[in-house]
VEXLUM-367567 format. One record per residue (C-alpha): x, y, z; chain; residue in three letters. Coordinates in steps of 0.001 Angstrom, whole numbers. Example, Ala and Ser with C-alpha at 12.3 -4.5 7.8 and 13.67 -1.06 7.14 Angstrom:
# residues 2
{c1: 12300 c2: -4500 c3: 7800 mike: A nuke: ALA}
{c1: 13670 c2: -1060 c3: 7140 mike: A nuke: SER}
END
This chain:
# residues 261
{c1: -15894 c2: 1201 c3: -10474 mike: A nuke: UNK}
{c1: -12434 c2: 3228 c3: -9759 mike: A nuke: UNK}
{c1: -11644 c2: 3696 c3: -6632 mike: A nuke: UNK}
{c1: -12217 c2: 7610 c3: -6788 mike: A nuke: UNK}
{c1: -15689 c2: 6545 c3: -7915 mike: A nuke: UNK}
{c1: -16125 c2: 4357 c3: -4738 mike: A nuke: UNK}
{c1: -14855 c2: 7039 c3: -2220 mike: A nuke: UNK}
{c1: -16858 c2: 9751 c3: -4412 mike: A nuke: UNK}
{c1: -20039 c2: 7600 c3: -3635 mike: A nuke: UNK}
{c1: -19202 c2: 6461 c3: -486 mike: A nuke: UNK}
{c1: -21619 c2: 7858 c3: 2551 mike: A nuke: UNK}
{c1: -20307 c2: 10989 c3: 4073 mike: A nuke: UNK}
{c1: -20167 c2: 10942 c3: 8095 mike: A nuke: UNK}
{c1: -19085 c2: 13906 c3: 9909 mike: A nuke: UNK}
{c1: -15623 c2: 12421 c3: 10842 mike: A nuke: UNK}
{c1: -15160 c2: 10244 c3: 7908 mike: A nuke: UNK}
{c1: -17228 c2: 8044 c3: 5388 mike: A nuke: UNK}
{c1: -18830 c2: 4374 c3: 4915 mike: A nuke: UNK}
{c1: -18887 c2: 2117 c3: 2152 mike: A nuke: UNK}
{c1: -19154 c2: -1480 c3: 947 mike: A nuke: UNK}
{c1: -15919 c2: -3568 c3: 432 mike: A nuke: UNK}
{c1: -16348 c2: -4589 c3: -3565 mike: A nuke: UNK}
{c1: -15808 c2: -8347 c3: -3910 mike: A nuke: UNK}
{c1: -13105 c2: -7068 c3: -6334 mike: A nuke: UNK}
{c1: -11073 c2: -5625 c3: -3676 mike: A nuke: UNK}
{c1: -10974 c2: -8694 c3: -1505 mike: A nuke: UNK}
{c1: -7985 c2: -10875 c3: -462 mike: A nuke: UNK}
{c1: -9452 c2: -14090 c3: 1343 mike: A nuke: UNK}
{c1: -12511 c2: -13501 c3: 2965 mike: A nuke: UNK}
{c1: -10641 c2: -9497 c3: 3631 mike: A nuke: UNK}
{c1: -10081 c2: -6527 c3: 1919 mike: A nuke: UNK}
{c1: -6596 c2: -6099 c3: -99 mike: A nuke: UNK}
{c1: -4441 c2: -4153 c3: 3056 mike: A nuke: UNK}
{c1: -3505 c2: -1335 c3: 376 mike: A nuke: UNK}
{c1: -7297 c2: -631 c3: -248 mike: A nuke: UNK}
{c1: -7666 c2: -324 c3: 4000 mike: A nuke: UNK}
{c1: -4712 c2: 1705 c3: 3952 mike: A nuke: UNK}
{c1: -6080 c2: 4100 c3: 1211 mike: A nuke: UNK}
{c1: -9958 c2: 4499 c3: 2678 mike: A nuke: UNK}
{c1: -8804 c2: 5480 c3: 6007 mike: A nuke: UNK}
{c1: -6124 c2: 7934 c3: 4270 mike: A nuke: UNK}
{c1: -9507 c2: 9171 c3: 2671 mike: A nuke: UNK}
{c1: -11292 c2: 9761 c3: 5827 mike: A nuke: UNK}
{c1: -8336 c2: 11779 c3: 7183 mike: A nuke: UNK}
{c1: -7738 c2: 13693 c3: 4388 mike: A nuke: UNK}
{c1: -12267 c2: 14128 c3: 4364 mike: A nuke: UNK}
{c1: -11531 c2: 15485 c3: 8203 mike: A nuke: UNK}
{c1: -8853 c2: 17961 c3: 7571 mike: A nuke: UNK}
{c1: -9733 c2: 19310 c3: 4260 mike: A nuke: UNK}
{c1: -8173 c2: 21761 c3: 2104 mike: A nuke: UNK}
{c1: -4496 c2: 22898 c3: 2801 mike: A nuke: UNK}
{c1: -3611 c2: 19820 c3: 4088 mike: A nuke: UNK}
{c1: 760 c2: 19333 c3: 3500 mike: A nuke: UNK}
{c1: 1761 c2: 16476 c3: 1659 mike: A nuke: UNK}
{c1: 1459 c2: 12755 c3: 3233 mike: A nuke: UNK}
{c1: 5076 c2: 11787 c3: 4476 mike: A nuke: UNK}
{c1: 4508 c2: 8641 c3: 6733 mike: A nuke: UNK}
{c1: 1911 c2: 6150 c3: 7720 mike: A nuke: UNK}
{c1: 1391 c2: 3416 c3: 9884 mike: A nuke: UNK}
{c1: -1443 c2: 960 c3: 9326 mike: A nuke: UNK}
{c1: -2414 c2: -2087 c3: 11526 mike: A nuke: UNK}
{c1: -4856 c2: -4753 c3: 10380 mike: A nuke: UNK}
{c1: -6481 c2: -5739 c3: 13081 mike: A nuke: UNK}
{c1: -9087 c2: -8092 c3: 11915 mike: A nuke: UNK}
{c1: -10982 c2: -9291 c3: 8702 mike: A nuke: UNK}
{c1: -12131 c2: -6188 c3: 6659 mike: A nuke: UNK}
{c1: -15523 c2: -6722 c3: 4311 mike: A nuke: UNK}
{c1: -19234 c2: -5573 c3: 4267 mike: A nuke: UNK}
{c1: -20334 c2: -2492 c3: 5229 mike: A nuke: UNK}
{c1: -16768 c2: -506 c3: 6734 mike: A nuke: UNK}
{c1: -16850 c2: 2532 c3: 8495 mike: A nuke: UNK}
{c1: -13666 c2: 5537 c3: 8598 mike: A nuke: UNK}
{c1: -13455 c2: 7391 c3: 11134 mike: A nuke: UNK}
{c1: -10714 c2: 9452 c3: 11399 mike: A nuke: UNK}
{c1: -9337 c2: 12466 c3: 13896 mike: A nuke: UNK}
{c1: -6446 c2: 14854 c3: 13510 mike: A nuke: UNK}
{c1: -4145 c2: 14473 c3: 16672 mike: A nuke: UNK}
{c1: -1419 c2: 17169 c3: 16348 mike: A nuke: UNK}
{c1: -1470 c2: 20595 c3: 14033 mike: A nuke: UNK}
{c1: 2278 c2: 21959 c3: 14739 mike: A nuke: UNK}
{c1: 3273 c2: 24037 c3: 12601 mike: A nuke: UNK}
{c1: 4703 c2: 22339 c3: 9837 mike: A nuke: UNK}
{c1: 2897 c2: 18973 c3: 10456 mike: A nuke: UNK}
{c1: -187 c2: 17708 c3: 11151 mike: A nuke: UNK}
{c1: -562 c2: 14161 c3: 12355 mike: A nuke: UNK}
{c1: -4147 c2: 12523 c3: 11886 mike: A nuke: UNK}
{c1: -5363 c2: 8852 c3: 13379 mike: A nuke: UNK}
{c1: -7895 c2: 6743 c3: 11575 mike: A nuke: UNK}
{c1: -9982 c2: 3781 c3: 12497 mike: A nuke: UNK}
{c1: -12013 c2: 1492 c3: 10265 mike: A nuke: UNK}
{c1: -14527 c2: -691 c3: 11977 mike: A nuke: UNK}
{c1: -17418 c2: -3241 c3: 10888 mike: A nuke: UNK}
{c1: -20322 c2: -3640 c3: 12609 mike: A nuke: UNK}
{c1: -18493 c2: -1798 c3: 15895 mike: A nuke: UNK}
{c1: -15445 c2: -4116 c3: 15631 mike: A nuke: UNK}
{c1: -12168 c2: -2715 c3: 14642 mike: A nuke: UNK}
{c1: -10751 c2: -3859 c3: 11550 mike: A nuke: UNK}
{c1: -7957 c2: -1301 c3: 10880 mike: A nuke: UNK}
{c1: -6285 c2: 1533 c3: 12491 mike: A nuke: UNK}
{c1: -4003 c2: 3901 c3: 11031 mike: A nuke: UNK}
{c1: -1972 c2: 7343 c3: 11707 mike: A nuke: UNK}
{c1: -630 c2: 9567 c3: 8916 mike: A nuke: UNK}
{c1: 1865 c2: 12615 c3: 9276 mike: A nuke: UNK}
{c1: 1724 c2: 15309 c3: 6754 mike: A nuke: UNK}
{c1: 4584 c2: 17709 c3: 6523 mike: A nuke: UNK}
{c1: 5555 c2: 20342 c3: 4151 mike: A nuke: UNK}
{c1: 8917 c2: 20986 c3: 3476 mike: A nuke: UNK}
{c1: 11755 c2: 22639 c3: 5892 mike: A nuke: UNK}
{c1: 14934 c2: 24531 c3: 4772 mike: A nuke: UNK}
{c1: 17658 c2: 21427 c3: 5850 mike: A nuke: UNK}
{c1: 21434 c2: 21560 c3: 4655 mike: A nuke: UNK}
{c1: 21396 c2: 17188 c3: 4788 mike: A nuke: UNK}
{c1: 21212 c2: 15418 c3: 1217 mike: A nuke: UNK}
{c1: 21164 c2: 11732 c3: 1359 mike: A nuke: UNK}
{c1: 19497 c2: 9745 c3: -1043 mike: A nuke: UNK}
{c1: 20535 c2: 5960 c3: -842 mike: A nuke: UNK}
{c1: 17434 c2: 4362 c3: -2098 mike: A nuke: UNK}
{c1: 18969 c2: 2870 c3: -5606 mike: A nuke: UNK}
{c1: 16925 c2: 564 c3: -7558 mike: A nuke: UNK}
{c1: 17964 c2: -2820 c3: -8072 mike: A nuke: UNK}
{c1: 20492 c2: -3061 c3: -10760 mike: A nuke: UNK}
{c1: 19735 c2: -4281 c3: -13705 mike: A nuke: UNK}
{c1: 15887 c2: -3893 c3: -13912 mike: A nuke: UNK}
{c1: 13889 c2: -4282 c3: -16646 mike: A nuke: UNK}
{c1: 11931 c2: -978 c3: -18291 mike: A nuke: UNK}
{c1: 8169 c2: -1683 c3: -17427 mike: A nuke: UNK}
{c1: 7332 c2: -2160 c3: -21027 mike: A nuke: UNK}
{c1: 10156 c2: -5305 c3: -21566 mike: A nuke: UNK}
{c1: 9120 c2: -6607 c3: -18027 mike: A nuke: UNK}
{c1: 8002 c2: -10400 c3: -18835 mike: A nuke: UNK}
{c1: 3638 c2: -10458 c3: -17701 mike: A nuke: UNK}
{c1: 2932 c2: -11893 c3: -14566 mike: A nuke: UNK}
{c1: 920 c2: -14678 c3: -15191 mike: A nuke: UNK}
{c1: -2303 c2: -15577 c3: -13338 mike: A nuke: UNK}
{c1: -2701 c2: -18781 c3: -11692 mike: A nuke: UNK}
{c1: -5789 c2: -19945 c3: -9333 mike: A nuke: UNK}
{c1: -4230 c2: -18734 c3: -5912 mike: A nuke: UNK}
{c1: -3681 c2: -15210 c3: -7644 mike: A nuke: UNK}
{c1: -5854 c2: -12887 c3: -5380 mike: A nuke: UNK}
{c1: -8753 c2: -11495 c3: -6566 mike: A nuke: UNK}
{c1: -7920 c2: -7799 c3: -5826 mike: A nuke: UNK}
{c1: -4502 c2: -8343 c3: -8199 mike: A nuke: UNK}
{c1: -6347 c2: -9968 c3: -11016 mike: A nuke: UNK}
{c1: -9135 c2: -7467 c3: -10797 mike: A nuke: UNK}
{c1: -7292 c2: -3974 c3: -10334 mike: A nuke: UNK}
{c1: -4212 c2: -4403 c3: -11469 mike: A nuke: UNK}
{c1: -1428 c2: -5000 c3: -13993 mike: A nuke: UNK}
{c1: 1759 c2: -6763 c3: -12787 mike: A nuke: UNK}
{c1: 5284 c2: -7662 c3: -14628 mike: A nuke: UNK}
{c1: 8711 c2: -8567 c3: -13644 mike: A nuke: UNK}
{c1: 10719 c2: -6082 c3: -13241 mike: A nuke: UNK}
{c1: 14178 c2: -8012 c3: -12496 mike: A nuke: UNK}
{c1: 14625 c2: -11249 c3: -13719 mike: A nuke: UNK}
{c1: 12921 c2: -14490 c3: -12045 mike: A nuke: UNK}
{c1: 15556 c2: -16142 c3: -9809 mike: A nuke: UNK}
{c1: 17009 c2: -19897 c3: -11080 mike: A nuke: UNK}
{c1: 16925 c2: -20359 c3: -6425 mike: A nuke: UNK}
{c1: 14386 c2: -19190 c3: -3463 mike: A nuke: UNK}
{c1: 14968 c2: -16746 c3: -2573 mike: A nuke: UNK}
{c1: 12894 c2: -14100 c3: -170 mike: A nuke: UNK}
{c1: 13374 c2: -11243 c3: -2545 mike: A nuke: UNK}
{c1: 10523 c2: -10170 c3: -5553 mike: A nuke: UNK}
{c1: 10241 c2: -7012 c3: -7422 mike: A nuke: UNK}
{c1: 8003 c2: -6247 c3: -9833 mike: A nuke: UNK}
{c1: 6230 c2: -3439 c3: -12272 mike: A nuke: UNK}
{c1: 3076 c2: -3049 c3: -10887 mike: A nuke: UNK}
{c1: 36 c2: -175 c3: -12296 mike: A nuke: UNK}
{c1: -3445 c2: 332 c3: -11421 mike: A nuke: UNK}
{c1: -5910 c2: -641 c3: -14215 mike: A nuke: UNK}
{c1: -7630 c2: 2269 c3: -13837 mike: A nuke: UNK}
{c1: -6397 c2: 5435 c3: -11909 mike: A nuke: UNK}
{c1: -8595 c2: 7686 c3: -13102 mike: A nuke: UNK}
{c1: -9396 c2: 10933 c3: -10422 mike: A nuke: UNK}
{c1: -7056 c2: 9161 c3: -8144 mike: A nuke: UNK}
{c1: -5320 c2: 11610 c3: -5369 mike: A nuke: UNK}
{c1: -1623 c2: 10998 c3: -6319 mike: A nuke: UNK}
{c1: -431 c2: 9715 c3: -2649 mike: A nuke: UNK}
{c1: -3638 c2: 7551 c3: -2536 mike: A nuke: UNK}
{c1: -2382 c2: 5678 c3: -5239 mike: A nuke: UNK}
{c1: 771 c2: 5227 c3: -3537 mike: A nuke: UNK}
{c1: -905 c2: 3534 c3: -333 mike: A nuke: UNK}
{c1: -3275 c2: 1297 c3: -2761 mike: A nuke: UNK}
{c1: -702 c2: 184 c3: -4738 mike: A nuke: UNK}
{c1: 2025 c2: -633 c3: -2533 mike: A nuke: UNK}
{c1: 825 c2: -3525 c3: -1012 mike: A nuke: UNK}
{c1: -5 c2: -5183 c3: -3709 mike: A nuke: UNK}
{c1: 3271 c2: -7693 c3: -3798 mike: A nuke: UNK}
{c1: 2550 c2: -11169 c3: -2110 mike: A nuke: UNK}
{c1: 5303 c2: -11354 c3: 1239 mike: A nuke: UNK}
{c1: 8756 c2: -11541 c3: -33 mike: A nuke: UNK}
{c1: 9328 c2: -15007 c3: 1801 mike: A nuke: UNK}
{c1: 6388 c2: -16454 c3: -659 mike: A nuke: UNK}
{c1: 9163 c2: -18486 c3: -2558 mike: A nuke: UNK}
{c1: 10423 c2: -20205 c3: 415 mike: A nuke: UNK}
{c1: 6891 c2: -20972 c3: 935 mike: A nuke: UNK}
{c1: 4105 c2: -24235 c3: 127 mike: A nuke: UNK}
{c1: 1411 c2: -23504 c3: -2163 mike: A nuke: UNK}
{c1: -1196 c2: -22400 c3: -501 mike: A nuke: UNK}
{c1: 45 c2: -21300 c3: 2576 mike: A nuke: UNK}
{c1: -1752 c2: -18580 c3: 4302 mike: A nuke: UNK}
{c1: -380 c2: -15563 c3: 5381 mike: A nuke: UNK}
{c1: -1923 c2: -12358 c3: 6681 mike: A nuke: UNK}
{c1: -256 c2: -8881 c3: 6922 mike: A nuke: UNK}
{c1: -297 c2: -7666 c3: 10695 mike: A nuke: UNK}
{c1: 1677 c2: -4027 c3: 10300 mike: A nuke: UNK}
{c1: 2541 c2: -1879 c3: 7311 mike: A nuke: UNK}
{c1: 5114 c2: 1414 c3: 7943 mike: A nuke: UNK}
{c1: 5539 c2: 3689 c3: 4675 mike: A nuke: UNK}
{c1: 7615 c2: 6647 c3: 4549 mike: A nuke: UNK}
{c1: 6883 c2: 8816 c3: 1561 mike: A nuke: UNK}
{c1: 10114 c2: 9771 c3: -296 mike: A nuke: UNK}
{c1: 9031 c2: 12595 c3: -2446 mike: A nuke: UNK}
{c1: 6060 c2: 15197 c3: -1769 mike: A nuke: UNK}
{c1: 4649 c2: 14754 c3: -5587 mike: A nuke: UNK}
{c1: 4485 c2: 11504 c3: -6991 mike: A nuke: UNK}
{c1: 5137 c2: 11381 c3: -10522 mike: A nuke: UNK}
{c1: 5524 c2: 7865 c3: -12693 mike: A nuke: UNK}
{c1: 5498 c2: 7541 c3: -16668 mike: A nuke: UNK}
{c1: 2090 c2: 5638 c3: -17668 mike: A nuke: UNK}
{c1: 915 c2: 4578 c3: -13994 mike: A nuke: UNK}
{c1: 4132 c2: 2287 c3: -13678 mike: A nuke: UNK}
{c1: 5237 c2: 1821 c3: -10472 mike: A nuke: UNK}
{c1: 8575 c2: -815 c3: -8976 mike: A nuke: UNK}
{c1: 7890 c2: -2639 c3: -5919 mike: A nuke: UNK}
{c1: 10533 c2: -4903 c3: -4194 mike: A nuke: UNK}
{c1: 9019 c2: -6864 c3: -1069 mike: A nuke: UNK}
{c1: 12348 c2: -8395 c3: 704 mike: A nuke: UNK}
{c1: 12158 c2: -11088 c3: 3840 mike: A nuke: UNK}
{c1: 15237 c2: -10708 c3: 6130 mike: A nuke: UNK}
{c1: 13523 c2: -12609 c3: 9257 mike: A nuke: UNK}
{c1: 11097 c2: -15526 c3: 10176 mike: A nuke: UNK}
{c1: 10670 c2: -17086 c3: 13004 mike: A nuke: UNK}
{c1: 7881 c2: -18904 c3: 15045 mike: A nuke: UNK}
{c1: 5269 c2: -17376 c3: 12477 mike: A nuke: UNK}
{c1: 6471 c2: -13965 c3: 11979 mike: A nuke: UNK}
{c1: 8248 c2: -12981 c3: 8740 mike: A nuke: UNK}
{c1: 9725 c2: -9117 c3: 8766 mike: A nuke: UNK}
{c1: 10144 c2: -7602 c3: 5288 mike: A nuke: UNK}
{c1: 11359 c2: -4427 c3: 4331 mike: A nuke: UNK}
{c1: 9782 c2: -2836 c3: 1235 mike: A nuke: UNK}
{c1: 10276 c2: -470 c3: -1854 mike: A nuke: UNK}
{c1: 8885 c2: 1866 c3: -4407 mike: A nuke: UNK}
{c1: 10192 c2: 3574 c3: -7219 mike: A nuke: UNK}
{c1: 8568 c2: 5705 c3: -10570 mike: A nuke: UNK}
{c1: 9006 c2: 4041 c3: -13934 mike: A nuke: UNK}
{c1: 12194 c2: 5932 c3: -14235 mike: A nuke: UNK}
{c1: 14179 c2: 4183 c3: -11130 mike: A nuke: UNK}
{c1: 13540 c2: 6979 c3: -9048 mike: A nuke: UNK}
{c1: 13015 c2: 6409 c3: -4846 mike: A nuke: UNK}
{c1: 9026 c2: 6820 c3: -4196 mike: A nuke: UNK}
{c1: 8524 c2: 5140 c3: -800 mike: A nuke: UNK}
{c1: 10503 c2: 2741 c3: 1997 mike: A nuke: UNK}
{c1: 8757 c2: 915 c3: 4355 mike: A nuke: UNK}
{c1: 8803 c2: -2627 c3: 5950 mike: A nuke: UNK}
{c1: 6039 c2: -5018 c3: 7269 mike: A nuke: UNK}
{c1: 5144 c2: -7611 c3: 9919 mike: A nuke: UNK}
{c1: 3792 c2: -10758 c3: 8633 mike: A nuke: UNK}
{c1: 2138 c2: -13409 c3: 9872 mike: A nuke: UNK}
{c1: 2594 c2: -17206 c3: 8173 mike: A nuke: UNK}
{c1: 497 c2: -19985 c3: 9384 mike: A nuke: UNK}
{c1: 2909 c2: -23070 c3: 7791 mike: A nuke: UNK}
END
């Protein structure tokens, strides 16, 4: 099942919607932090319905372990007059699991231009990326839903730096910045190379600002660079990219990690 089937059949509530995590969708014993991320944009975009401006920033905190039975809840905050900011809570069995707050913001008259969001140089097209190849700590969420390649090439050293092509398997009836938020996540933390096999980490905060107001990408194809710049005592800070199969800024963003090892 897509995941516009599973929010099409998910149970409608007057401020949001219910469904079942899919054991597809899990990482560990919780749901993939992209698939939180996108239900509770669901539920706010279920809450404020049509003529709703385009998604330009979210924040998203994963609060504790996400599967079962998950409720959305969401509640708009703010309608000024260009932007309307909306909080969202997921919860199972009455304990919080996620919360989240979206802005949505059509576009201003503004005389600024900057655009320094350049893709790494040198990157592969998406169709000579070399395949990411599956190995038995892959999650199942990325072996289930979605297609991964390199995008630059593998580093010889460690580094805390990966980028890769990453597309949905199947994106069919999927709202546009939905697929942004379920995608973009999907990287492991970019301090996994300096890491032990097997050593857990959990995301603890996800900020995404979206670049552009219509997502466009050639055949689903989407860049993601996930870059460490700071661990200490447990807590690894990334920042973190997106850009369309043409090299084109999508989304910035940056995360808070926890690593227990």
């Amino acid at each position: 099942m897509s995941f516009a089937d599973l929010i099409a059949g998910a149970e409608s509530r007057e401020d949001g919607l219910a469904l079942a995590v899919p054991e597809t969708w899990l990482q560990g014993r919780t749901a993939y932090g992209g698939f939180s991320a996108a239900v509770a944009l669901s539920a706010a975009m279920k809450v404020c319905g049509e003529g709703l401006p385009p998604l330009r920033s979210a924040v998203v905190s994963f609060v504790g372990p996400a599967y079962g039975t998950l409720e959305a809840r969401a509640r708009v905050l703010r309608r000024g007059k260009n932007a309307t900011w909306v909080g969202a809570e997921l919860t199972r069995e009455g304990e919080v699991t996620a919360t989240a707050t979206f802005v949505f913001m059509g576009p201003v008259a503004s005389a600024l231009h900057l655009n320094d969001c350049p893709a790494p140089a040198g990157f592969n097209l998406p169709e000579d990326g070399g395949n990411y190849r599956s190995h038995p700590l892959m999650p199942v969420f990325l072996r289930e839903n979605f297609e991964a390649r390199f995008a630059v090439p593998k580093s010889a050293e460690k580094v805390p730096d990966l980028c890769w092509w990453v597309r949905l398997k199947d994106r069919a009836g999927l709202d546009p910045m939905s697929e942004v938020l379920l995608i973009g996540d999907a990287l492991p933390p970019g301090v996994l190379p300096l890491l032990g096999a097997g050593v857990p980490v959990s995301s603890m905060t996800w900020q995404v600002n979206l670049l552009t107001a219509r997502t466009v990408t050639r055949d689903g194809w989407f860049m993601l660079r996930s870059r460490g710049d700071y661990a200490e005592a447990g807590c690894s800070s990334q920042t973190m990219a997106i850009w369309n199969a043409d090299g084109a800024p999508v989304a910035s963003g940056m995360q808070s990690i926890a690593v227990f090892g």
